[in-house]
N, C-alpha and C positions, 0 to 999 in steps of 0.2 A: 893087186889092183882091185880082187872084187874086196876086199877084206875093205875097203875106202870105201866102197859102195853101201857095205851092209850098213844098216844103220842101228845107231847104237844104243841098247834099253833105255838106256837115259832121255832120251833123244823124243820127245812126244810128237807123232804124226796129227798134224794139224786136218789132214783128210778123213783121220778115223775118227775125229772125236767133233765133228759139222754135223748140223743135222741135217736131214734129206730137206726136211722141208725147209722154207724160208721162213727167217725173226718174223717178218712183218708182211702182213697182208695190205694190198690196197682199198679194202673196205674199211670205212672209217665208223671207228666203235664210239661211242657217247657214252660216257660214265653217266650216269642218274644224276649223282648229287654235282653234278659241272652246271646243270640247268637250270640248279635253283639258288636262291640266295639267302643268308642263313644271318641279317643285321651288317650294319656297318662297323667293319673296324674303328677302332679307338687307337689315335695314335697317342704313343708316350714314347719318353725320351729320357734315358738317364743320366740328367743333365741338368745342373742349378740354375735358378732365377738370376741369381748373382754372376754366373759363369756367360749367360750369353753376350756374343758377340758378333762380329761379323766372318770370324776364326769358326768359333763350333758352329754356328749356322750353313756354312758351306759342308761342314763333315757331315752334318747331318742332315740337311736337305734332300740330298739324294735316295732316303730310307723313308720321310717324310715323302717325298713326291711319289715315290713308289706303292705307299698305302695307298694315299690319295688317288694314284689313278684307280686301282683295284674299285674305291667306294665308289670314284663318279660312274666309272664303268656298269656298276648297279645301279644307279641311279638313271642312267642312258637305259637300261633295261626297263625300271619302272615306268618311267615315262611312256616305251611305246608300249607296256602290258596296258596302260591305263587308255592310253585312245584305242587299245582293240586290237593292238598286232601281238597275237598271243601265240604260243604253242600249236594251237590247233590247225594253222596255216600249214604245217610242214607235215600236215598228215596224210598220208596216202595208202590203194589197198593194193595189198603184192600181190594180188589173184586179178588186178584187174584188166581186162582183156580188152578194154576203148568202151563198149558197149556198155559198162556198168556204171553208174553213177558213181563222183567221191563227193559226197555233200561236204562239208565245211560250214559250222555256226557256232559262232562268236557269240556266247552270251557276257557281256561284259557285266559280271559280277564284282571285279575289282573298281570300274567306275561308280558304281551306284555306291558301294561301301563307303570309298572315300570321299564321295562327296556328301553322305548322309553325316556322317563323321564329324568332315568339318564345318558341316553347316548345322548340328547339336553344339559341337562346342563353342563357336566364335558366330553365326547367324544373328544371334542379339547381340548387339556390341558389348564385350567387356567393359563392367562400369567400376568408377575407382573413388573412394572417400576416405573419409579421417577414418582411420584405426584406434583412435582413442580423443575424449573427449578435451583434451590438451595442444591438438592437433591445427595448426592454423588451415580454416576451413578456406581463407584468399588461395591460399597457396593453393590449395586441390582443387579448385577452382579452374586458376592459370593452366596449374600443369592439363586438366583436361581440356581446355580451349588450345591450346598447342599440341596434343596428339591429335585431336581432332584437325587444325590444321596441316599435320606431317599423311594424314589420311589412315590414320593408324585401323579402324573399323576394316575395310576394304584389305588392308595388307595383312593382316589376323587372318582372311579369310586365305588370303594365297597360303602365306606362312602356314594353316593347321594343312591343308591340301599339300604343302609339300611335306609336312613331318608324316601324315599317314600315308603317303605315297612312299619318301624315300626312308620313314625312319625318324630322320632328323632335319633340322632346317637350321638356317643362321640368318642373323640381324644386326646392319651395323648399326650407329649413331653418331654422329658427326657436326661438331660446333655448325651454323649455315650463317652464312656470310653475305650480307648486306651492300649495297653501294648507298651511301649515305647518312641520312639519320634514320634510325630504327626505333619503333615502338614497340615493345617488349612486354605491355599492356592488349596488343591486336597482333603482333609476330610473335612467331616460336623461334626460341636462339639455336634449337638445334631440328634438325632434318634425319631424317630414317629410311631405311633401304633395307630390304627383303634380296638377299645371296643369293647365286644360282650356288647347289650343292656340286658340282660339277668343277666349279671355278675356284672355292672354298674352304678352307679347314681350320681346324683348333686341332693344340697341340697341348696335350700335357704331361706332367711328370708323371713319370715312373715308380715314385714313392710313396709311401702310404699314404700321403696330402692330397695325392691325385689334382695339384693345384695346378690352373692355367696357367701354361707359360706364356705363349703367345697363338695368334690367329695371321692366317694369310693369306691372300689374294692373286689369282693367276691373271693373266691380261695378255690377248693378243694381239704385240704392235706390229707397224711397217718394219719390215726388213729391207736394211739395203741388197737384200739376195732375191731375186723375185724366186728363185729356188729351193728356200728354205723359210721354213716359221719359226720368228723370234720371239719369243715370251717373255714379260717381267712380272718378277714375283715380289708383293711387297708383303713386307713382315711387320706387323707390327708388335713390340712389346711395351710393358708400361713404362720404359725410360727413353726407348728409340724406336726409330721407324727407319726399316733398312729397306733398299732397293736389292734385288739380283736380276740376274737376265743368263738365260741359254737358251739351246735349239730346242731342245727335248725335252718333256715331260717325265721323263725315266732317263736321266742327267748321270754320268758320273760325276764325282767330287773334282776333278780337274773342268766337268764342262758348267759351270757354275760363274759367270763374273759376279763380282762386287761392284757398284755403283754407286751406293752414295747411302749417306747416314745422316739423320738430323733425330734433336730432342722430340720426347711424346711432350707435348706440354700438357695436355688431357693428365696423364699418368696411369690412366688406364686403358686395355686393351682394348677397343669399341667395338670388339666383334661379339656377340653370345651365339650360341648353339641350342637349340631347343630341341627336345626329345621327351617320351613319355615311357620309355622302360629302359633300363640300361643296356640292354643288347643294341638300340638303337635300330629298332624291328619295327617296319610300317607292314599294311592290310598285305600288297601281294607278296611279302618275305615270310608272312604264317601261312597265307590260303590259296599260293600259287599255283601246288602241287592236287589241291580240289577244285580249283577254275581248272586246271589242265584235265582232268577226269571229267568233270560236270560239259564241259563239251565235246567232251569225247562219245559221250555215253547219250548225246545229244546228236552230234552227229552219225555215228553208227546204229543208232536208233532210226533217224531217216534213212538211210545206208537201208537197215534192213523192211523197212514200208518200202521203199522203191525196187528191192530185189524180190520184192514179196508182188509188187503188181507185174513186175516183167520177169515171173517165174517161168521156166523152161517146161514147155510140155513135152511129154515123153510116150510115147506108141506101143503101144508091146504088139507082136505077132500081128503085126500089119503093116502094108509099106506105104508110103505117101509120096506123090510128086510134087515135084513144085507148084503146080495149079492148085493140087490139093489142099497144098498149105497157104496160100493166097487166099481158097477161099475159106479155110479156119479164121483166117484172121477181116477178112471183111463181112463176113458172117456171124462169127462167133457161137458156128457150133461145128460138131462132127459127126459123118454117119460110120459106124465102126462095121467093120464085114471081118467076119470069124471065118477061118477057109479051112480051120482046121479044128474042130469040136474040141478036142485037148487042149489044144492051146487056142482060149478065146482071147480076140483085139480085146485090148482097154489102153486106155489113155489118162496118167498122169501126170498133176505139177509136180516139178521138183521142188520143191519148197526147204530151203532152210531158216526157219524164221526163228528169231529172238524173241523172247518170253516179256513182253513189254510191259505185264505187269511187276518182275520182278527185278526189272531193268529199273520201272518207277519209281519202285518201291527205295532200291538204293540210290538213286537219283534224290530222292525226297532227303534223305540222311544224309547224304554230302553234302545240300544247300543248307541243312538246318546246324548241322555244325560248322559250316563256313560263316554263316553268320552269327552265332552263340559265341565261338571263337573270340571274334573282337567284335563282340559286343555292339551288331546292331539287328534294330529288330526285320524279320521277314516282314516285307512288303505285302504278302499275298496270305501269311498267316491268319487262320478264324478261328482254328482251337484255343481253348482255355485249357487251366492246369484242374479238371477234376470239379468245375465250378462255372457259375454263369454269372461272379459278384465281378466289380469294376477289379480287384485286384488280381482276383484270378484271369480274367483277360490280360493284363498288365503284365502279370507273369507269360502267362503262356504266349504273347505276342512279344516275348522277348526285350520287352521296354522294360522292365523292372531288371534284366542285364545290362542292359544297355546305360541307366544310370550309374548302376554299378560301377563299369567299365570307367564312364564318362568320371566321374566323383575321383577315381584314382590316378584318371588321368591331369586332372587342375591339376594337382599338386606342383608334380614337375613342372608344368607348362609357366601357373605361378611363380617360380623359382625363377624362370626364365624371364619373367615381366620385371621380378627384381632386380637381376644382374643388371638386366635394361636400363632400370630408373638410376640404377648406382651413375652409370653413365650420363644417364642424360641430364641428372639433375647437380651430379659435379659438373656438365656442362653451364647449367644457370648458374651457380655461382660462382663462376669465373667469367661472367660475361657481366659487363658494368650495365647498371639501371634495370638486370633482370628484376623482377620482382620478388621472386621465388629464391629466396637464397638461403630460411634457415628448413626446409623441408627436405628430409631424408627418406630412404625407402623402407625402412621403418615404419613411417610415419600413415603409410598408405593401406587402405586394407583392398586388395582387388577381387571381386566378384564375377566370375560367369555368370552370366544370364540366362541361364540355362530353362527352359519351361518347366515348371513346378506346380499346374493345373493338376493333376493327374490325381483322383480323387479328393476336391476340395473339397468336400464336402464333408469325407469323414476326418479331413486335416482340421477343416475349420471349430468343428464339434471337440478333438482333441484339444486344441488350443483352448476354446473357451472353459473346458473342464480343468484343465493345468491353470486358468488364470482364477477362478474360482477356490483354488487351494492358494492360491496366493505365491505361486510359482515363479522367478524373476521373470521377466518377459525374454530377456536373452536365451537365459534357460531352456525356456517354453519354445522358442519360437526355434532354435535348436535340435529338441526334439522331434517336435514337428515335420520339419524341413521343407515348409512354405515358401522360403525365398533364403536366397543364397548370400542375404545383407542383412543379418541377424542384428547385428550392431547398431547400424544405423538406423533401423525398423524398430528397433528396441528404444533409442531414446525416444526416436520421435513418439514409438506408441506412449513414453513415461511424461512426453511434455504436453499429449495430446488428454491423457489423465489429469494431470495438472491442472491445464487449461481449464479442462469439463471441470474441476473441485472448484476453480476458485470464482468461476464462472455462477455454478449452484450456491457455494456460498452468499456472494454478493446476491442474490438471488432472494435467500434467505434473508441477508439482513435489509437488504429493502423491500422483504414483505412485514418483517418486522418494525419496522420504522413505519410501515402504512397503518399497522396494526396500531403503533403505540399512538398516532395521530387519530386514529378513528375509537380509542377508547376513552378519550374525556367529552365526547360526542355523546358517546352510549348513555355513562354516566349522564351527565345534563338533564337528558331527554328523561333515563328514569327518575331522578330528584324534582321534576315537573310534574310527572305524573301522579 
């Protein structure tokens, strides 16, 4: 019987090998990098153009909504960094006893960024003309009396405010529909909408094409549950436009219905995505982690001026009552009595004070690389880089970054006005009596409007020296970089030439014609004489 009892080497005691202490504490630990966000995921799918349907849509869906919520969920973050509900609310001091101040200030650095941002790049409306002199100029005409109709100025400015807030931003375009006859002359055939990033995605392949497959749309309808939220998700690709619907956002493949399918007769996807770096990285995804410092170091800095005016005085080798100390404080002095020559009364503050000069100091280096970073200039900046000429202020006020930044950012953004036009202007030529039907996106050349004052004076002197060598004016005006419509600044400068020769010419020949009239005059008058 004990021989049953003993237990057998084989046999491992689960009591010997526990640890004393417990897995898990109820203190809750915060990873660092859980706080910050680091660009939007990019979804892909490896999955053919040719292959979709309403079959691999449901398979994949579920992976799809899954990133998706991850990006809106930053995007819910940016949003409240940017009206001011930052990190710095949830700061508190472990030493503190009731009596001690915990200041808290919010300097909203991420607001001022993104709004300087977006009001450099889109502020002056995006202006748009022929890209070459072959160009029907009617047509560019239309097409910008119809953006101008669809409010397009105005939604640039939401749209660059959500790509530097969230990263990236989307835009649909959509045939617009009429109740009766339409003038197509004073209406635009199509209509534009500015996405919430939240509700939103594109989707593309996995293959070295990185080509769009399709874009889609979340929407929350009536449920017959007053218990649950019903969602439909429409999808669209260039040949169909599918319906789904489930409960959840984060769906399995069985919580997915099909609803219903009809042709794209568009034929393409009318969603775009705009973005200005591939990470897909807005202002507080680079400079969250120095907003979160820079008020930090703001507010423990008042933290430490208020523990510094209600510093603790301290007694040595004397006692005080409570009268006594009433009347330190409505008085604001003390008479000290030594009772013991050895040891003389004195009275100090306890003072733990912060070195506010060297607190500033790195405080100054956080803001100037928060904003060097992405490229906009300090507000409150006066130094120059080593000079007191207009360029060396330009530099050292961080605007001569700041164009930098801006120049590399058109690119893409331009990319994105193209996708657009591919859209909207396959839109006019499938709409009968548009006007506008042999104008491609090709055809357009689009400009920022960007301010380019910023030493005219030694721009304009350049220019005149490059036109004096006989420089093309494109060229010239290129170099330069006086205005951001090289092109069309360029003819007109060559028809404005033009003009002044032929103008001087006839000039000449009818002073010559005055001349040839007034010389048999001369003549006459001397054969008289």
């Amino acid at each position: 019987m004990e021989e049953q009892v003993t237990k057998s080497k084989n046999i491992v005691d689960c009591d010997g090998i526990l640890p004393e202490a417990p897995l898990t504490t109820s203190t809750r630990k915060v990873i660092p990098s859980t706080r910050y966000r680091f660009g939007r995921k990019v979804i892909r799918i490896p999955v053919l153009e040719s292959s979709l349907n309403e079959v691999t849509l449901i398979k994949w869906l579920p992976d799809i909504l899954r990133i998706h919520a991850e990006n809106a969920s930053d995007c819910r973050h940016f949003e409240k960094v940017y009206r001011g509900e930052s990190h710095i609310w949830e700061k508190e001091r472990p030493f503190n006893s009731g009596s001690k101040m915990n200041t808290i200030i919010n300097e909203n650095h991420a607001f001022y960024q993104i709004e300087f941002k977006k009001g450099y790049m889109y502020g002056n409306p995006v202006k748009y003309s022929c890209a070459d002199d072959g160009t029907d100029s009617d047509s560019i005409t239309y097409l910008n009396r119809y953006l101008k109709l669809c409010g397009k100025a105005f939604k640039d400015i939401e749209l660059g405010e959500t790509i530097f807030k969230c990263g990236n931003a989307y835009r649909m375009s959509l045939p617009k529909v009429y109740a009766g006859n339409t003038n197509y002359e004073k209406q635009t055939p199509f209509e534009m909408f500015n996405l919430d990033n939240e509700t939103t995605f594109v989707v593309y392949s996995s293959d070295y094409t990185k080509k769009k497959l399709m874009a889609g749309i979340i929407t929350t309808i009536d449920s017959p549950n007053p218990n649950e939220t019903e969602f439909e998700i429409i999808i669209y690709t260039r040949d169909f436009i599918y319906k789904f619907r489930c409960y959840s956002l984060c769906p399995a493949w069985d919580g997915i219905n099909f609803k219903s399918k009809k042709p794209n007769y568009l034929g393409k996807i009318p969603i775009v995505e705009f973005y200005t770096n591939s990470a897909r990285m807005g202002v507080i995804d680079i400079n969250e982690t120095i907003f979160d410092a820079i008020n930090n170091m703001s507010s423990d800095s008042i933290d430490s001026i208020n523990d510094f005016v209600n510093s603790i005085l301290v007694i040595y080798n004397m006692t005080i009552n409570k009268d006594d100390k009433q009347n330190i404080d409505e008085t604001g002095s003390l008479q000290l009595i030594t009772t013991d020559p050895s040891k003389p009364a004195e009275a100090k503050y306890l003072v733990n004070q912060l070195q506010q000069s060297d607190v500033m100091a790195r405080y100054e280096t956080a803001i100037k690389w928060c904003y060097n970073i992405v490229g906009v200039p300090q507000p409150t900046q006066k130094s120059t880089s080593g000079g007191d000429t207009g360029e060396a202020r330009e530099l050292g006020g961080g605007w001569e970054n700041a164009n930098i930044v801006a120049n590399q950012n058109e690119e893409p953004l331009k990319d994105g006005d193209m996708r657009m036009f591919e859209i909207q202007l396959a839109i006019c030529r499938m709409t009968p009596k548009c006007p506008v039907k042999d104008l491609y996106e090709t055809d357009i050349e689009i400009n920022f409007n960007r301010t380019r004052s910023n030493n005219l004076i030694t721009k304009t002197q350049a220019l005149q020296t490059l036109n004096e060598m006989d420089m093309p004016e494109e060229v010239a005006l290129n170099i330069v970089g006086i205005t951001s419509n090289s092109h069309e600044v360029a003819r007109d400068w060559v028809a404005n030439k033009e003009k002044k020769k032929k103008e001087s010419l006839e000039t000449m020949k009818q002073q010559a014609d005055i001349n040839k009239k007034t010389e048999p005059n001369k003549n006459s008058k001397t054969a008289t004489t």
